[in-house]
Each structure stands twice: as structure tokens, then as C-alpha cells.
C-alpha positions in Angstrom: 18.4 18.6 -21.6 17.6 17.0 -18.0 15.6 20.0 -15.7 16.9 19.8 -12.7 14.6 19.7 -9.7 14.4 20.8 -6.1 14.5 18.1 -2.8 13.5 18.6 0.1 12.5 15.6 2.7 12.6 15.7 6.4 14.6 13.5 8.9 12.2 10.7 8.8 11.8 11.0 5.5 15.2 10.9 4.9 15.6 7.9 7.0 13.2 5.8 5.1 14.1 6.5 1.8 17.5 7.0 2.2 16.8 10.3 0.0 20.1 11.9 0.4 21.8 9.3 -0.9 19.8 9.5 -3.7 19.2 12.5 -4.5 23.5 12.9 -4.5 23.1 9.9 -7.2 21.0 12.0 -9.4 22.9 15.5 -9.7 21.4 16.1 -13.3 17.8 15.2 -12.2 18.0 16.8 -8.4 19.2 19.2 -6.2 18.3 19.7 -2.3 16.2 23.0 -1.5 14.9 24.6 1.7 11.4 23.6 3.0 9.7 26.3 1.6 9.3 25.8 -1.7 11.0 22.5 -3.2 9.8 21.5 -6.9 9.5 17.4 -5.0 9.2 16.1 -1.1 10.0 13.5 0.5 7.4 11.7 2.7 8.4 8.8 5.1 5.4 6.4 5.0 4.5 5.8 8.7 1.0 6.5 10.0 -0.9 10.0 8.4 1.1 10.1 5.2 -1.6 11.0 2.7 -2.0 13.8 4.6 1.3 14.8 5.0 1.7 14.2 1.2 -1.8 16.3 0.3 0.1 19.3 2.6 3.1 19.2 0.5 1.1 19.2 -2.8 -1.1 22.2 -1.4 2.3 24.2 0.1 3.3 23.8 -4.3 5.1 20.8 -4.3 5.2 19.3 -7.9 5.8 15.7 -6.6 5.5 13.8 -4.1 7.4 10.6 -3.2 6.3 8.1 -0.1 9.0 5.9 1.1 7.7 3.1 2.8 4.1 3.7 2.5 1.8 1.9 5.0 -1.7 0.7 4.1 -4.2 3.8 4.2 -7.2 5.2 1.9 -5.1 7.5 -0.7 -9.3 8.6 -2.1 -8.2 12.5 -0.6 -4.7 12.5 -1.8 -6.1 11.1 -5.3 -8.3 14.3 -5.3 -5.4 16.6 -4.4 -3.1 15.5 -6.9 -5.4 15.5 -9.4 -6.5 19.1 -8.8 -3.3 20.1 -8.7 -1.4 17.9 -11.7 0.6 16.9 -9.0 2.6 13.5 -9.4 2.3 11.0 -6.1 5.3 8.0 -6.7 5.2 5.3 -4.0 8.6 4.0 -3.2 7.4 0.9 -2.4 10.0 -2.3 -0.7 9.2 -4.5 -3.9 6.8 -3.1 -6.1 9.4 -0.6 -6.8 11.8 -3.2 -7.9 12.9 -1.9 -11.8 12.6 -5.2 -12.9 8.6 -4.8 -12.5 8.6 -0.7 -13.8 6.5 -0.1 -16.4 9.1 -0.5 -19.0 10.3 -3.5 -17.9 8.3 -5.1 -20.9 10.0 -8.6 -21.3 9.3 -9.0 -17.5 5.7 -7.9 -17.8 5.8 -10.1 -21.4 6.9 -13.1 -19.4 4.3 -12.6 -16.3 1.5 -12.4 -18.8 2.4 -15.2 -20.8 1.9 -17.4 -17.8 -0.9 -15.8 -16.2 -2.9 -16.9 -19.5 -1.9 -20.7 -18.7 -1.7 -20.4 -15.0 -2.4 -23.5 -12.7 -1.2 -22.0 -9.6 0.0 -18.8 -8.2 2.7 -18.8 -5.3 4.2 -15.8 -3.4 6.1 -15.7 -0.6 7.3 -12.5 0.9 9.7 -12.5 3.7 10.6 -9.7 6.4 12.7 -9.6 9.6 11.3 -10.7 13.0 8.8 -8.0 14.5 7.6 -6.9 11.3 3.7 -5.6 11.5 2.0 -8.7 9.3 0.1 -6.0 7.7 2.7 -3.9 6.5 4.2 -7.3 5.0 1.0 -8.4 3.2 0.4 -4.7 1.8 4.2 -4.8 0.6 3.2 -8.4 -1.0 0.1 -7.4 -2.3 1.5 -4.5 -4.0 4.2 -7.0 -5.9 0.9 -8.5 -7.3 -0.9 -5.5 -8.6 2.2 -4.1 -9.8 2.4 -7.0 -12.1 -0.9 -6.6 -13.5 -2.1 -10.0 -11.2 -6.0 -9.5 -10.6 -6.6 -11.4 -7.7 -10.2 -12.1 -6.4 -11.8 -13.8 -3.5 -8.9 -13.5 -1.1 -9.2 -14.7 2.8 -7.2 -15.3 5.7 -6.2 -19.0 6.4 -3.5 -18.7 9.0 -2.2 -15.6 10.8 0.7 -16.7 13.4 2.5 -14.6 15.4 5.8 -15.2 12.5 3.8 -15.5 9.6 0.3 -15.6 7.6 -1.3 -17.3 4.4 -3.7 -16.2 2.5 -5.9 -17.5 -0.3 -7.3 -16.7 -3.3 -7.8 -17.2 -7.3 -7.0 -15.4 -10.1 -9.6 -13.8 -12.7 -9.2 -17.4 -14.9 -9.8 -19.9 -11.6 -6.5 -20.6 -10.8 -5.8 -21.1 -7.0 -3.5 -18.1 -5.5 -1.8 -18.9 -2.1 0.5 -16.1 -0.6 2.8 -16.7 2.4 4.5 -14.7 4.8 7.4 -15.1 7.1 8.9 -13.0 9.8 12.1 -14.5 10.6 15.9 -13.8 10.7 17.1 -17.0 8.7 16.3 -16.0 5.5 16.7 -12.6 3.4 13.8 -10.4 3.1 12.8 -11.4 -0.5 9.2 -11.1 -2.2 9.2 -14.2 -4.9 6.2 -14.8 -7.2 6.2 -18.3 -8.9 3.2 -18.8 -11.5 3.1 -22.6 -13.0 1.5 -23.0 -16.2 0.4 -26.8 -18.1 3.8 -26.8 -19.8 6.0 -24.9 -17.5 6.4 -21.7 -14.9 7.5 -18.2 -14.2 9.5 -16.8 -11.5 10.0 -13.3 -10.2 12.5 -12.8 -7.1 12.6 -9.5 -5.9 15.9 -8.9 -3.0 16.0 -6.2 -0.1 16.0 -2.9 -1.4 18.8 -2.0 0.9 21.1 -2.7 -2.0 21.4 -2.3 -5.6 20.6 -6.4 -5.9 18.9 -7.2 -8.9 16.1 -8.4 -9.0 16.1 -12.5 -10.7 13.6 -13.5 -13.6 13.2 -16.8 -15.2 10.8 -18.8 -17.4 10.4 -22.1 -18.3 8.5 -23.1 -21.2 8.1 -25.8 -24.0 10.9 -24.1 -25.4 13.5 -24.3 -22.7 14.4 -21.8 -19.5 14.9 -18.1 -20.1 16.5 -16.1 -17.3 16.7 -12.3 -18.2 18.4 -9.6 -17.7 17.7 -7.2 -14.9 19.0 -4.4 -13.4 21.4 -3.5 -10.3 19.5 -0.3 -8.8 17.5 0.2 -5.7 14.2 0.8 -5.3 14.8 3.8 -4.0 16.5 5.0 -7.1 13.8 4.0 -9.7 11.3 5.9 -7.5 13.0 9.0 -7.6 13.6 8.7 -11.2 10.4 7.5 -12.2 8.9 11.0 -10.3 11.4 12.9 -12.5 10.5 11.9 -15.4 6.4 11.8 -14.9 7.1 15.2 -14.3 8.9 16.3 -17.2 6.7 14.6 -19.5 3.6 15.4 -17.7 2.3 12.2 -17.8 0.7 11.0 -14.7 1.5 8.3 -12.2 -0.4 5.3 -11.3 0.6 4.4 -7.9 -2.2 6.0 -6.3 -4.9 3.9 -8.1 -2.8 0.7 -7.8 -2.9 1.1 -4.2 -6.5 1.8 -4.3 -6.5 -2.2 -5.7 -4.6 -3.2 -2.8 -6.9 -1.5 -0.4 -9.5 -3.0 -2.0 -7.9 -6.4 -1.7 -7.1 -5.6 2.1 -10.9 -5.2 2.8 -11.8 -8.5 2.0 -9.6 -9.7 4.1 -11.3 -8.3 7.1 -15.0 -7.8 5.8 
């Protein structure tokens, strides 16, 4: 039998995640609840949220979910959560794609597969004009980590006012080369192409706004593969994945995998 847990996020919160909608999606799973004492809060990700996050675990919260989080040092919130067996789930814009959860195992199958051939890795992640560069890499970044891509050696080879690359290689040599684009021409996608000797793999992720799914294909001496993948938000698979790390008591990840990214962001600038 599903528990059912408390929700309560504020306005902003509500705004970036879009948690009312989702939490109305979910009736077995949640139910809204006062401020006071909700069983899992909703944190928009702007500026100061690890520490608004750390407050709601100290106030009892049992979970914590960030929409939109922006890059900051989670090392406090990791200790809070930990002290308290709290569960921290970053609703992230592509990372939290279900197509790249955990148990999404043909899509992490496929990603490996070529990583252990890889010749080249290619990303571009794409955002509407205005968008802060560094929110867009952190989003990008994240896609990586999520996939289990170590990345090493990374550095800053353009930054424009609508756009950036950045270099780097992966653990086996292979060049990495990520791109982003602020612009209103094309769809705010993150894609992540790895070619091999005898073929490639390609991971398109769409705008969360939606329930798009996200697109998979490989293409190896044996022919093309596309698979299946889900329609369901991000926002969604973030809420359900806190649910259910919850119930089972197993913890989440996202805390350390944003430490990577951190860590990936301070070469960047060192």
C-alpha cells in the first residue's frame, strides 16, 4: 500500500516546480499540508537554497525537493540530511529527464557501451535568450554526471554573450566538447552524442515544460536501435523518485552528484 505524504511548497517554489500540479497528479503518493509540519517541501532553486532546504529538514521535513537548483556548495546541506536521514531530490531541467533515472537501465546500458569505445563526446544544451550561461552549463553539466560521464580537464574556450564552449576529455582520452546556445530559434533541448570506432549514441532530452519524451538511439555494427522512453515531466519523476527514497529508506544521490559538478565548475574558473 502507497503512504501517502504531506506537501507543502511556497509560491516560488510552487512556480518553479510547478508542484501543485504535481502533487494533484500523485493523489496516492501526496497530499498538500500547512507549513508547519509537512512530511516533504518544496524549494525553488534561486540563490540561498541549501539553506533554505537545511531549514526545512531542521523544522522535520522528511524530504526535500529543489526545483531548479542553481550552482552552489550543497557540503552543509549534505551534513544536514545525513544527520537527519533526510532525502534531498534535485528537480533538475534535464538531469531529471526519466529516461536518464536510475532505472532507466537500457539507456544507461546504451551510454556505457559507447563510453568504452568513445572517439568524441558532443553536448549541446540549448536555453532561451537571457539565460545566465552558468545556470545553462550547470544544467549541462549535470546531464553528464547523471549519466555516469567522468569528465576531466575541462576549460573555457569561448564565452559570448549567446553562448559558450567548453572543453574537455573523458577518463579514456577521448576529446569532450560542450556547447551552449541562448537563442529563441531553437527548443530548449540538452542532446549528448558519443561516437564510437564503429558507430554512436544519442541522448536528446526536450523542455521539461511538457511530458515530451525524451529520444534515445544507437548505432552499432549491428544496426540502429531507438528505444523506448517515457512521456512524463521532470517534474513528475522528481517528486516520485523522493516518494519512493523515502518509503524504502534508501538514500538519494543528488547531493553528491552535484558535488561532481561543482567540482567540474571550479576548474572552469581556477
Amino acid at each position: 500500500m502507497t503512504t501517502q505524504l504531506s506537501v507543502y511548497a511556497d509560491p516560488q517554489a510552487e512556480a518553479a516546480g510547478a508542484v501543485p500540479a504535481v502533487v494533484a497528479s500523485l493523489p496516492l503518493s501526496f497530499a498538500p499540508a500547512p507549513a508547519s509540519a509537512p512530511d516533504v517541501t518544496g524549494v525553488a532553486g534561486h540563490a540561498g537554497w541549501t539553506e533554505r532546504a537545511a531549514a526545512a529538514i531542521r523544522n522535520g521535513a522528511k524530504g526535500v525537493v529543489v526545483s531548479g537548483p542553481v550552482a552552489e556548495d550543497p557540503a552543509e546541506l549534505t551534513g544536514v540530511a545525513g544527520a537527519a536521514a533526510a532525502v534531498v531530490v534535485l528537480d533538475q531541467k534535464w538531469a531529471g529527464n526519466a529516461a536518464l533515472a536510475p532505472t532507466s537501465e537500457n539507456v544507461h546500458g546504451v551510454i556505457a557501451a559507447a563510453l568504452s569505445d568513445a572517439v568524441l563526446l558532443d553536448s549541446v544544451a540549448v536555453a532561451g535568450p537571457g539565460t545566465d550561461p552558468l545556470h545553462l552549463l550547470t544544467d549541462q553539466l549535470a546531464v553528464l554526471v547523471q549519466c555516469g560521464i567522468e569528465v576531466q580537464n575541462v576549460r573555457m574556450v569561448q564565452r559570448l554573450a549567446n553562448g559558450y564552449t567548453v572543453a574537455g576529455v573523458l577518463a579514456g582520452g577521448a576529446p569532450v566538447a560542450l556547447q551552449g546556445i541562448m537563442t529563441s530559434v531553437l527548443p530548449a533541448t540538452a542532446s549528448l552524442s558519443i561516437l564510437t570506432s564503429t558507430g554512436r549514441a544519442d541522448v536528446v532530452l526536450p523542455d521539461p515544460a511538457a511530458a515530451w519524451p525524451a529520444a534515445v538511439r544507437a548505432v552499432t555494427t549491428e544496426g540502429a536501435t531507438t528505444l523506448p522512453t517515457l512521456y512524463e515531466s521532470s517534474h513528475r519523476t522528481s517528486w516520485s523518485r523522493v516518494h519512493s527514497h523515502i518509503s524504502s529508506g534508501i538514500p538519494a544521490n543528488d547531493l553528491a552528484q552535484l558535488t561532481s559538478v561543482m567540482s567540474l565548475l571550479r576548474q572552469l574558473t581556477s
